[in-house]
N, C-alpha and C positions, 0 to 999 in steps of 0.2 A: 862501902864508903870510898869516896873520891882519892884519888891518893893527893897529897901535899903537894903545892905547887912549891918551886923552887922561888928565889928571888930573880931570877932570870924572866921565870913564865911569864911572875907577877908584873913584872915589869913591862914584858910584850903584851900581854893582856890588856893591861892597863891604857898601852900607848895607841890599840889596834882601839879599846872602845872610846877613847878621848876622837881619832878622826874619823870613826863610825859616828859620833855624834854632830861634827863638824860636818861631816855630806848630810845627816840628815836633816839638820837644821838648815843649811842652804834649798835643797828638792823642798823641804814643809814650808818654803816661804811663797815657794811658785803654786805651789797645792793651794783649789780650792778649801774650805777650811772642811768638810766630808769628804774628803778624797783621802784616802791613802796611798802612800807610795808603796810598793814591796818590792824587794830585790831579793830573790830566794838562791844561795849558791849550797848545794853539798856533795861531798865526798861519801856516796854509796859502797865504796868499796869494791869487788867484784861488781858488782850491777854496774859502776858506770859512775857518771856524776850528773846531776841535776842542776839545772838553770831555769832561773823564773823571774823576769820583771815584769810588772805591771802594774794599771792606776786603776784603783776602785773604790768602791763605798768600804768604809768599816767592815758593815755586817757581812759582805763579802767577803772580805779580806778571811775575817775568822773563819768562816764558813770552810774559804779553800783550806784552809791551814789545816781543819778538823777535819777534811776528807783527806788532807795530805797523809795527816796523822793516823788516821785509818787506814790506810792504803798499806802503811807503811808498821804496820803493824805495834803503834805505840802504846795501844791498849791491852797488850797483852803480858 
């Protein structure tokens, strides 16, 4: 089980997906309306860090994410 976010977390949390929603609503106005944007950032830890933008269809999009997810061993 997750541990308990503090009132602090909650609060950066909160403020980090409020202007995550503000860029994406700006990029989904330029987007044709099947296009997706994706901006992939993470912290691998030892391995390194990952970097990924790009414009696709949907079913792509999921597609990469499920081989991401695989790759990456989420399945297990």
């Amino acid at each position: 089980m997750p541990d308990q976010e503090t009132p602090e977390q909650t609060e950066r949390r909160l403020a980090l997906e409020e202007r995550t929603r503000a860029i994406a609503d700006v990029i989904n106005e330029m987007m044709p309306g099947d296009t997706t944007f994706m901006l992939f950032l993470a912290d691998v830890g030892d391995q390194g860090n990952i970097a990924y933008v790009g414009t696709c269809r949907r079913e792509s999009t999921i597609e990469m994410m499920r081989e991401f997810l695989e790759r990456w061993g989420a399945n297990q």
